[in-house]
N, CA, C and O atoms as a GROMACS GRO file, in nm:
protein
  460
    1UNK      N    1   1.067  -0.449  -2.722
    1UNK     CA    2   1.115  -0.486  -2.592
    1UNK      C    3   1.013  -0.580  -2.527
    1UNK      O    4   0.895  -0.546  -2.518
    2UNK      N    5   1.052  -0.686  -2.486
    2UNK     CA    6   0.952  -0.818  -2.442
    2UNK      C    7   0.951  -0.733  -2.210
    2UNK      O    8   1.039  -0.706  -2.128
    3UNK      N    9   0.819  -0.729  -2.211
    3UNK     CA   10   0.822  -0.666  -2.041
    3UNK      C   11   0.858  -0.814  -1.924
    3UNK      O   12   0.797  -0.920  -1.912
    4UNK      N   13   0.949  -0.775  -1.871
    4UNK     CA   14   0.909  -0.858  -1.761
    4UNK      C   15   0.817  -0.936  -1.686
    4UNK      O   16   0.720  -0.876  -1.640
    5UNK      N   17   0.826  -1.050  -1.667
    5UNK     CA   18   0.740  -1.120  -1.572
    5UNK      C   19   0.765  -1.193  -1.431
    5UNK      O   20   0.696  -1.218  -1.333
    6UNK      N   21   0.913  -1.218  -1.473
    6UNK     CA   22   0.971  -1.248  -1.351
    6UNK      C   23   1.105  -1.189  -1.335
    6UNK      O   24   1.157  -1.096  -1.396
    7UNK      N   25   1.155  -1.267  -1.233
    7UNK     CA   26   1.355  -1.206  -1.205
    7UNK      C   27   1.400  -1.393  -1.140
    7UNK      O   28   1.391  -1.454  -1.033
    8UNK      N   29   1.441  -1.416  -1.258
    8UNK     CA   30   1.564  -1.519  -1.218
    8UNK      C   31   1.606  -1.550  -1.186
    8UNK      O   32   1.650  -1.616  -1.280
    9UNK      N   33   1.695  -1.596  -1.058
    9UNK     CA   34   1.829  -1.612  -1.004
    9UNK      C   35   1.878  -1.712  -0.992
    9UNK      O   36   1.795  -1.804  -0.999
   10UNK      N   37   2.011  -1.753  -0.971
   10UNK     CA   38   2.085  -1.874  -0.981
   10UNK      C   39   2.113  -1.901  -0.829
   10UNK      O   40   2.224  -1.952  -0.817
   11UNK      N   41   2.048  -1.882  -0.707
   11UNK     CA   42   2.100  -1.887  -0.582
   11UNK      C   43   1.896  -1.959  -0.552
   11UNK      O   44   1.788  -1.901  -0.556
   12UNK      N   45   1.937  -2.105  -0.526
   12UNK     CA   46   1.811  -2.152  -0.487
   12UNK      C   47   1.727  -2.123  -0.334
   12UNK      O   48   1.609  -2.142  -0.305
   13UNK      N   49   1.854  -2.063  -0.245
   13UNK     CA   50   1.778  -1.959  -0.149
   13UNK      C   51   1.711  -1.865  -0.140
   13UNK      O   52   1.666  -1.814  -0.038
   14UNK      N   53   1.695  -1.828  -0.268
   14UNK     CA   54   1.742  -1.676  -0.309
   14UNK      C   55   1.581  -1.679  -0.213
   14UNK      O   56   1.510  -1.779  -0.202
   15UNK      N   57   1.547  -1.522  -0.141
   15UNK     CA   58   1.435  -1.482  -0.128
   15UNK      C   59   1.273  -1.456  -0.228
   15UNK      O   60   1.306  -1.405  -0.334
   16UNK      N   61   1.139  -1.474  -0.223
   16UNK     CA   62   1.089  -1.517  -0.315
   16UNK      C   63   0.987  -1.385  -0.333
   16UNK      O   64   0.885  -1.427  -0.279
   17UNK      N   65   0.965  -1.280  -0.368
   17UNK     CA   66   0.857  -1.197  -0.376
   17UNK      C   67   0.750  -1.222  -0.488
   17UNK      O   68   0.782  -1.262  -0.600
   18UNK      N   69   0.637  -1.200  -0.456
   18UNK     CA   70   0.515  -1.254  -0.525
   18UNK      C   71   0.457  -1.140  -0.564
   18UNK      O   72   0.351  -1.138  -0.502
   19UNK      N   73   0.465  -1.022  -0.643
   19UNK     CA   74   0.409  -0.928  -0.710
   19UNK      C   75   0.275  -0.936  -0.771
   19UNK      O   76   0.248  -0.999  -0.874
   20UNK      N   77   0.179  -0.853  -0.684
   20UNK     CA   78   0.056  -0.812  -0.764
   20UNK      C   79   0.000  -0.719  -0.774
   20UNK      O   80  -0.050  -0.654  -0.683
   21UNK      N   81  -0.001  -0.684  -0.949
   21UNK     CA   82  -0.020  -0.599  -1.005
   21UNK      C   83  -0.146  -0.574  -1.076
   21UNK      O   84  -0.250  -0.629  -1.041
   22UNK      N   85  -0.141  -0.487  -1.183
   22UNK     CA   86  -0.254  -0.543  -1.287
   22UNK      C   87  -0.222  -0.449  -1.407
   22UNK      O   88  -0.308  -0.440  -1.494
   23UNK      N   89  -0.108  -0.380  -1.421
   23UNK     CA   90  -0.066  -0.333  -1.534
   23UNK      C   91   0.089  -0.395  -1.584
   23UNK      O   92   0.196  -0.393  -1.524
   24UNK      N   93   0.055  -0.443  -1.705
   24UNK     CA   94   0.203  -0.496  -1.755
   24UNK      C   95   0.310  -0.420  -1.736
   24UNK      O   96   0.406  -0.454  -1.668
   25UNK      N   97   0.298  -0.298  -1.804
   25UNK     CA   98   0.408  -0.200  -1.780
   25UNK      C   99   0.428  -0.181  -1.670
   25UNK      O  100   0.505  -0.271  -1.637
   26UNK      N  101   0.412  -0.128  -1.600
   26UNK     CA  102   0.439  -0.130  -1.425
   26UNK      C  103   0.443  -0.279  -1.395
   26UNK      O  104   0.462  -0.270  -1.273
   27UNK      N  105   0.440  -0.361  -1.410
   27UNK     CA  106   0.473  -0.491  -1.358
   27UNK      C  107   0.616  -0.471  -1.404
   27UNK      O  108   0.706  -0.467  -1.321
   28UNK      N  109   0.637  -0.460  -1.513
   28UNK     CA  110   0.752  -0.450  -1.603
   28UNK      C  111   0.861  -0.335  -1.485
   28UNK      O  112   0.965  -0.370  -1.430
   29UNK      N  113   0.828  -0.265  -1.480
   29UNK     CA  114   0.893  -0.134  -1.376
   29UNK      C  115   0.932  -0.193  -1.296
   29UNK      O  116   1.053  -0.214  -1.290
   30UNK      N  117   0.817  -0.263  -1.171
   30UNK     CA  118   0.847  -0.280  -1.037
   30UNK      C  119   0.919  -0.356  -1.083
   30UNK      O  120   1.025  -0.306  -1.044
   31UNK      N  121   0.963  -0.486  -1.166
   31UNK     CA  122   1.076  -0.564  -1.154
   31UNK      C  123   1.170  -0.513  -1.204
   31UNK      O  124   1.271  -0.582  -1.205
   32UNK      N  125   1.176  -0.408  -1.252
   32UNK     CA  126   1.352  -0.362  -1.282
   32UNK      C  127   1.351  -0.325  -1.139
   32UNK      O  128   1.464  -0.351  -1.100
   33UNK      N  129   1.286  -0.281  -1.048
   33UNK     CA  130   1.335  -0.181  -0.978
   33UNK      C  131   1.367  -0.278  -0.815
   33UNK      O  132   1.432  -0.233  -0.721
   34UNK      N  133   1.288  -0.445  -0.821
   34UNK     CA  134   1.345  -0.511  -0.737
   34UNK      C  135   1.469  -0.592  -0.797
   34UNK      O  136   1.526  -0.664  -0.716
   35UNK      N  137   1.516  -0.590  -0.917
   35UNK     CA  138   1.629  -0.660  -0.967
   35UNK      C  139   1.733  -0.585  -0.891
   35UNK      O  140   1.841  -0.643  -0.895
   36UNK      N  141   1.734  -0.454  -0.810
   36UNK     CA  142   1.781  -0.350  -0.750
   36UNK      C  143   1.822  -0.380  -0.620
   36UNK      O  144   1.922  -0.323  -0.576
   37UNK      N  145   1.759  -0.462  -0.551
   37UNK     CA  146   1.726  -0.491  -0.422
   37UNK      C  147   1.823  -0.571  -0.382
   37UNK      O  148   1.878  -0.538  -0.277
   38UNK      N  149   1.862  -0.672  -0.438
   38UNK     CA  150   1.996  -0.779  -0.433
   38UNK      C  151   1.902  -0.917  -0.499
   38UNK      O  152   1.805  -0.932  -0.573
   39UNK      N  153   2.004  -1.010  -0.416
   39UNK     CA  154   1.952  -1.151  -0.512
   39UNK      C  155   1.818  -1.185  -0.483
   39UNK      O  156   1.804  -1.265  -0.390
   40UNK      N  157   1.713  -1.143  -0.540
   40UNK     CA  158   1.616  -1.223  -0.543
   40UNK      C  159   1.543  -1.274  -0.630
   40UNK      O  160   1.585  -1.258  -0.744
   41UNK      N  161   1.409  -1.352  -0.615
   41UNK     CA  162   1.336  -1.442  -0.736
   41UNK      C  163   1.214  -1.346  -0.727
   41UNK      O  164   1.147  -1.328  -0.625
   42UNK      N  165   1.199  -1.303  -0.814
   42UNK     CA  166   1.027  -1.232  -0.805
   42UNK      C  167   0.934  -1.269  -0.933
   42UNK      O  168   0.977  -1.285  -1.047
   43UNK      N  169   0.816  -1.279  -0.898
   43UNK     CA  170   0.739  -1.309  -0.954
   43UNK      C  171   0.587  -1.167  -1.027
   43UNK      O  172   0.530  -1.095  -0.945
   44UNK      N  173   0.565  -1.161  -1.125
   44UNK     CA  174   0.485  -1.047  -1.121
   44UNK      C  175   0.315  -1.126  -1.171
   44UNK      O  176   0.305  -1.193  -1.274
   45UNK      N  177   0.222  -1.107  -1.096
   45UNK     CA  178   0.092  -1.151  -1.163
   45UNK      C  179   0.020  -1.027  -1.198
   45UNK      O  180   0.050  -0.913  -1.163
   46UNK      N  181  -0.093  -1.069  -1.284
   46UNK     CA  182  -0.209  -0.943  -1.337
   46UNK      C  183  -0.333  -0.959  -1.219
   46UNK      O  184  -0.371  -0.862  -1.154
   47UNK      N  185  -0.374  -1.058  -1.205
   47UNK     CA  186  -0.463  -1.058  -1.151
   47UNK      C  187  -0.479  -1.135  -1.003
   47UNK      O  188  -0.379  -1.198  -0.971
   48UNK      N  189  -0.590  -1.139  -0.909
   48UNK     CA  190  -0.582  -1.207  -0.792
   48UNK      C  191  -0.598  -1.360  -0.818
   48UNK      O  192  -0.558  -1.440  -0.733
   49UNK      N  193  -0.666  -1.411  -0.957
   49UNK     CA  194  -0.632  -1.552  -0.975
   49UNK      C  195  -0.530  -1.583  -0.984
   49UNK      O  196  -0.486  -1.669  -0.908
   50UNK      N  197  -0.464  -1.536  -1.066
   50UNK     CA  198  -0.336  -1.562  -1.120
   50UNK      C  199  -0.233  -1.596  -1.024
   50UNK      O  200  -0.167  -1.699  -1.027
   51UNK      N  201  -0.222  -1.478  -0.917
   51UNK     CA  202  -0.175  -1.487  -0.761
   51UNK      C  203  -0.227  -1.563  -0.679
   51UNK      O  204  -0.148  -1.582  -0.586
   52UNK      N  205  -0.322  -1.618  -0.666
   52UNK     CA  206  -0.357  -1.796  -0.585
   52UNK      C  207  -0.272  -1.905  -0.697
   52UNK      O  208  -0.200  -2.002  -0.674
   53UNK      N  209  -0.296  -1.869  -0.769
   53UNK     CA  210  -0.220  -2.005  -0.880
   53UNK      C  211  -0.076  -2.010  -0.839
   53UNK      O  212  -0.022  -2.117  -0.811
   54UNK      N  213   0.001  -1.870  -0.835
   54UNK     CA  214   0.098  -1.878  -0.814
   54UNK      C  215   0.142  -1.904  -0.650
   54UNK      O  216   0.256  -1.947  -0.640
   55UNK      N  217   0.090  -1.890  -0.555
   55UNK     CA  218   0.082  -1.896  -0.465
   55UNK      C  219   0.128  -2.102  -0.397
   55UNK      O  220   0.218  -2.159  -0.335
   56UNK      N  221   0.022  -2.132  -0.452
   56UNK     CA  222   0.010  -2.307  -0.461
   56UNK      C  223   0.107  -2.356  -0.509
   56UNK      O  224   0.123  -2.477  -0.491
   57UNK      N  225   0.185  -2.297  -0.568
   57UNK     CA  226   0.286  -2.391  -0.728
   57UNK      C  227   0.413  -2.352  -0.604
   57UNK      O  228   0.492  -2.445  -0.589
   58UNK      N  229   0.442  -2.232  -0.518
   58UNK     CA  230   0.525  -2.232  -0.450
   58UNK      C  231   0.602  -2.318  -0.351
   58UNK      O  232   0.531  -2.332  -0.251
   59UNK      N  233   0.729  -2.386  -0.338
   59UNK     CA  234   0.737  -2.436  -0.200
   59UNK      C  235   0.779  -2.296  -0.067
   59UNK      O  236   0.778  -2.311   0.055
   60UNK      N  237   0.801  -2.208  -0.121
   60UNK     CA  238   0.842  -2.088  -0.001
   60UNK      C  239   0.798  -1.977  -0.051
   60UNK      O  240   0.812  -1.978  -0.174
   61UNK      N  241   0.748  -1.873  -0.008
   61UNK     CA  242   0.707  -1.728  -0.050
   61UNK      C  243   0.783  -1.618   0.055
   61UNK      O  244   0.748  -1.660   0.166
   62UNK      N  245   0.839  -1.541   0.069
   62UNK     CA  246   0.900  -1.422   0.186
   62UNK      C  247   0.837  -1.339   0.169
   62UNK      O  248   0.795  -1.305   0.280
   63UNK      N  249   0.772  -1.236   0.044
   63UNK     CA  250   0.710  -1.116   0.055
   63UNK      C  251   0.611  -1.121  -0.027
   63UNK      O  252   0.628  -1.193  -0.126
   64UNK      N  253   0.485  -1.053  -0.015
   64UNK     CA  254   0.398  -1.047  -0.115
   64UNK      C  255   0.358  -0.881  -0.146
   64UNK      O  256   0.306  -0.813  -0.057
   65UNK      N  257   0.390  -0.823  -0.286
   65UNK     CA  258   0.366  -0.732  -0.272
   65UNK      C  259   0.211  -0.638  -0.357
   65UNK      O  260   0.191  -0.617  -0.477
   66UNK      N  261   0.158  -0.613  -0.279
   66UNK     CA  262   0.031  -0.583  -0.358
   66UNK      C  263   0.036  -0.444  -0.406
   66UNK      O  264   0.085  -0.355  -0.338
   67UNK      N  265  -0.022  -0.422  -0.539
   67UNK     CA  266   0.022  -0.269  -0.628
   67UNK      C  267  -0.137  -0.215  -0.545
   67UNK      O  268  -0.214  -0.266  -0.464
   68UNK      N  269  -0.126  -0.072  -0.628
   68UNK     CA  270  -0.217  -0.028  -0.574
   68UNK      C  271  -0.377  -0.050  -0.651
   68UNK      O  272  -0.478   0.019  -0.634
   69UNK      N  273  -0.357  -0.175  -0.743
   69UNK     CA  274  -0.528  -0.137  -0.840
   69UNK      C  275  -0.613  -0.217  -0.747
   69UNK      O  276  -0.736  -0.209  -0.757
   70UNK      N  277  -0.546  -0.308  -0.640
   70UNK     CA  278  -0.655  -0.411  -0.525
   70UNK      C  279  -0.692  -0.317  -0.460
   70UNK      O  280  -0.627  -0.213  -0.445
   71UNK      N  281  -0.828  -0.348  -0.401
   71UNK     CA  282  -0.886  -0.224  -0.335
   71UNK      C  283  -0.889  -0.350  -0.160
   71UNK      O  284  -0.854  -0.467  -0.143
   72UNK      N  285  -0.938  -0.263  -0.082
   72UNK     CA  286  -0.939  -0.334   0.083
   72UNK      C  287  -0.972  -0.495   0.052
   72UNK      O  288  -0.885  -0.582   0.049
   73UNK      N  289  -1.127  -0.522   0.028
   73UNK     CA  290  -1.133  -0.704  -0.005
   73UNK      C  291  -1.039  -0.747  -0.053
   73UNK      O  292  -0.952  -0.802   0.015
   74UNK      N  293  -1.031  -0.734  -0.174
   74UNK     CA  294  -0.931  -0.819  -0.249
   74UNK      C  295  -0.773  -0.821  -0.171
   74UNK      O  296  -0.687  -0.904  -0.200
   75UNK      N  297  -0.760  -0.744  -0.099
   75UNK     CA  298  -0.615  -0.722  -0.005
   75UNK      C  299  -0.640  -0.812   0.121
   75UNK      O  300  -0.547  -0.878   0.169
   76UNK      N  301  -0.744  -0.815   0.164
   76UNK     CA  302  -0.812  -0.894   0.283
   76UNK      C  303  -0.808  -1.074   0.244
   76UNK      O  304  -0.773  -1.170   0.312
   77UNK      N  305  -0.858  -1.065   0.108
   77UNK     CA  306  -0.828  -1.221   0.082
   77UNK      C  307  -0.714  -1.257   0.024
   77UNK      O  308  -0.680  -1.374   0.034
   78UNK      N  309  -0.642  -1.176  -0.038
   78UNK     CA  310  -0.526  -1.173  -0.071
   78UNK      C  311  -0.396  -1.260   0.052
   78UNK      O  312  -0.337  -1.368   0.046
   79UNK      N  313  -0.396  -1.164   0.138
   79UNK     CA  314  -0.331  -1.192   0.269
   79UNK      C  315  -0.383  -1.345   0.311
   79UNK      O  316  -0.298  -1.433   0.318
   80UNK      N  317  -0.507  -1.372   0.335
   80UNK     CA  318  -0.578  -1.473   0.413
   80UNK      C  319  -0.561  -1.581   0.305
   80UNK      O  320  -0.673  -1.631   0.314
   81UNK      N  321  -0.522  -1.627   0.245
   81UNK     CA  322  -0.466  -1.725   0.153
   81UNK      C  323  -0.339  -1.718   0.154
   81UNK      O  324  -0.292  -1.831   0.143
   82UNK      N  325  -0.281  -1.660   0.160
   82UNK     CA  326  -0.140  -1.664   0.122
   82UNK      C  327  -0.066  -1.700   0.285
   82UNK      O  328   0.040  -1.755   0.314
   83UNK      N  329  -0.150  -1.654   0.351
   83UNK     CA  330  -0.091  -1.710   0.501
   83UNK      C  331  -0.170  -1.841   0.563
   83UNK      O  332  -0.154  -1.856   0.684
   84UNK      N  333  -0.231  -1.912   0.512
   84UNK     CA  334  -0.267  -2.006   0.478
   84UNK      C  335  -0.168  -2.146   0.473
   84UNK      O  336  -0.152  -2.248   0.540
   85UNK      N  337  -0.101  -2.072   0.324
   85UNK     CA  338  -0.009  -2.142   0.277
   85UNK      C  339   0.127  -2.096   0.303
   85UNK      O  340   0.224  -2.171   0.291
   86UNK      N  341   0.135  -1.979   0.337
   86UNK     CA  342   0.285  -1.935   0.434
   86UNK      C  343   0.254  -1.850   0.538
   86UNK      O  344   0.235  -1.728   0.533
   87UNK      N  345   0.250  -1.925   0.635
   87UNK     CA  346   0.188  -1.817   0.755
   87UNK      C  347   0.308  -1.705   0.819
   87UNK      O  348   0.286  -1.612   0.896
   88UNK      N  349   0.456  -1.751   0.755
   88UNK     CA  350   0.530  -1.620   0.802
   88UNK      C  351   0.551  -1.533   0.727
   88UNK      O  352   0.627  -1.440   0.754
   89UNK      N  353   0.475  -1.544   0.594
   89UNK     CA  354   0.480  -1.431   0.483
   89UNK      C  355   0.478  -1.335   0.524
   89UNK      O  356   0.422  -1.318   0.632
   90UNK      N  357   0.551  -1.206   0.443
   90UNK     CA  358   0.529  -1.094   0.513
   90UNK      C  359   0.471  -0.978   0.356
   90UNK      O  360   0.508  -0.965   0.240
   91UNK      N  361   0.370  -0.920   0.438
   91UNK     CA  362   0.330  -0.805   0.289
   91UNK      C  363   0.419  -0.694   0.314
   91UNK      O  364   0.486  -0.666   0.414
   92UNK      N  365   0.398  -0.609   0.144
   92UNK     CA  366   0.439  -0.459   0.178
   92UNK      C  367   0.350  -0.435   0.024
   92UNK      O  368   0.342  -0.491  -0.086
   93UNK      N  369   0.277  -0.289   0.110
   93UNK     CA  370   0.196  -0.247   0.031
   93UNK      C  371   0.139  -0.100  -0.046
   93UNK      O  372   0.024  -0.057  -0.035
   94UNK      N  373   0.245  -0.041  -0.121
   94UNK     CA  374   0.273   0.085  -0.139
   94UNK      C  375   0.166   0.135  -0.196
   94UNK      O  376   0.107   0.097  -0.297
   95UNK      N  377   0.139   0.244  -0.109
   95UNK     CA  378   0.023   0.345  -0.148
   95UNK      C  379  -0.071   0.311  -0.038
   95UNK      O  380  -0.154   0.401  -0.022
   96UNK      N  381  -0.086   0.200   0.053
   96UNK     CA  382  -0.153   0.176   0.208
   96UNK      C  383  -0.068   0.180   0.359
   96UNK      O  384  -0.096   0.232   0.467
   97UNK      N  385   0.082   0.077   0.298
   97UNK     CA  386   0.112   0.119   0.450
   97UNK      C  387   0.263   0.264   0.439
   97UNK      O  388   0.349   0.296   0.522
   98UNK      N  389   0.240   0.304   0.332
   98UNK     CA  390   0.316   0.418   0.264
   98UNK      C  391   0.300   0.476   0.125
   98UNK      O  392   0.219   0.425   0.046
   99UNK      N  393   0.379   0.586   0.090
   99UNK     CA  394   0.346   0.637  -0.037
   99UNK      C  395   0.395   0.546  -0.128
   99UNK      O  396   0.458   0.443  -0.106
  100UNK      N  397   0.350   0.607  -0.256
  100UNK     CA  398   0.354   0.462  -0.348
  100UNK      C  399   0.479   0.536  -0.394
  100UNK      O  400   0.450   0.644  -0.446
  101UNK      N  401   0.626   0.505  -0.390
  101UNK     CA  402   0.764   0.545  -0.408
  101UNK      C  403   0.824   0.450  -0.472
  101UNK      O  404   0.785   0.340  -0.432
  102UNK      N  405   0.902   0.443  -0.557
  102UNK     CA  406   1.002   0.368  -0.607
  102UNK      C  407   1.089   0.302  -0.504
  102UNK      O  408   1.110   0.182  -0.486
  103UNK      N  409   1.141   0.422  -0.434
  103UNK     CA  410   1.256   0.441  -0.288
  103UNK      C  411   1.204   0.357  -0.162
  103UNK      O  412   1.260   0.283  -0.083
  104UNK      N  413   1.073   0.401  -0.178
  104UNK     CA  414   1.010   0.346  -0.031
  104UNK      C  415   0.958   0.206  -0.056
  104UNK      O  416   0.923   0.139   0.042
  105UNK      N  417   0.951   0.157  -0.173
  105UNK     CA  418   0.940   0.008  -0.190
  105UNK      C  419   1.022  -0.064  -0.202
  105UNK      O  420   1.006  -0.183  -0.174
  106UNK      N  421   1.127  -0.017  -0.242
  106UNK     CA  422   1.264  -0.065  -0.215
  106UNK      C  423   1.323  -0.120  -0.064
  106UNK      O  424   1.357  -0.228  -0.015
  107UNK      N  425   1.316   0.027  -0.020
  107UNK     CA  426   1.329   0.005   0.126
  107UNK      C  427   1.275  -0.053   0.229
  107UNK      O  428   1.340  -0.094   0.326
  108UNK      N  429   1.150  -0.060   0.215
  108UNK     CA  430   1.042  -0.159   0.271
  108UNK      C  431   1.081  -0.306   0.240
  108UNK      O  432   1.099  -0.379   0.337
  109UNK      N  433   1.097  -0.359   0.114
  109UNK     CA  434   1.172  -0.460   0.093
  109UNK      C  435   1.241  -0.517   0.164
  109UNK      O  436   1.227  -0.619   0.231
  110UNK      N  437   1.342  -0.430   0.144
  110UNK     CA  438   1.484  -0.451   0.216
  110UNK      C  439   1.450  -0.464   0.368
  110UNK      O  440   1.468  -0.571   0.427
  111UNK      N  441   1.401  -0.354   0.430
  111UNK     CA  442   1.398  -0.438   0.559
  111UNK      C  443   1.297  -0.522   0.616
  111UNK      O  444   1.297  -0.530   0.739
  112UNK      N  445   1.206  -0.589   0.546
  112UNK     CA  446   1.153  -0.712   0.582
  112UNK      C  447   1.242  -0.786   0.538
  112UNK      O  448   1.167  -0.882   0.560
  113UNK      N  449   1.332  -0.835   0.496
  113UNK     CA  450   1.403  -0.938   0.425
  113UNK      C  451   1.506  -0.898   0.536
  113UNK      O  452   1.564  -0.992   0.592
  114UNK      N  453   1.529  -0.797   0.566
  114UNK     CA  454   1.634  -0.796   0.741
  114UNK      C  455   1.767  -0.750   0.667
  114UNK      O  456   1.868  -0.766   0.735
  115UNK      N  457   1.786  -0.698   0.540
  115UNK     CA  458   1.910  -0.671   0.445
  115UNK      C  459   1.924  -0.570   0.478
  115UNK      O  460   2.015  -0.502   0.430
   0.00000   0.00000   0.00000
């Protein structure tokens, strides 16, 4: 089975989430589990480089979601770059501003995106 890295969509509006992680398999997870969410484009990185790279290459970003292996700095610069380059970005960050849930990341999702 080849893991996920991104989610696809054929709707060039589509909303854009920027996933960072640092385990494949759970990268692999969280995107089945936003393919869930409705139409969106998500992106999964390993590392905080990887996530500035991807960050730049963007013309729009809506959510950025940070896993739990970033500790406070790396979440601190995380944010402060990325609003930089999208200052109405919005985070959600399971296991800081809630438990780390399947359900509750979902839902968190969903209502920053206003769905």
């Amino acid at each position: 089975m080849k893991l996920l890295e991104t989610l696809e969509v054929t709707d060039p509006n589509a909303p854009i989430v920027l996933l960072f992680g640092g385990n494949p398999v759970r990268r692999h997870a969280v995107l089945q589990l936003l393919s869930t969410v409705g139409d969106l484009h998500a992106v999964g990185v390993l590392s905080e480089q990887e996530g500035y790279d991807q960050i730049t290459s963007l013309s729009r970003l809506n959510i950025i979601l940070i896993g739990g292996r970033y500790h406070d700095e790396q979440r601190k610069r995380i944010k402060a770059f990325a609003i930089e380059y999208f200052p109405d970005v919005r985070f959600t960050e399971p296991g800081v501003e809630y438990p780390y849930d399947d359900y509750l990341i979902r839902a968190d999702i969903r209502k920053k995106l206003g769905w």
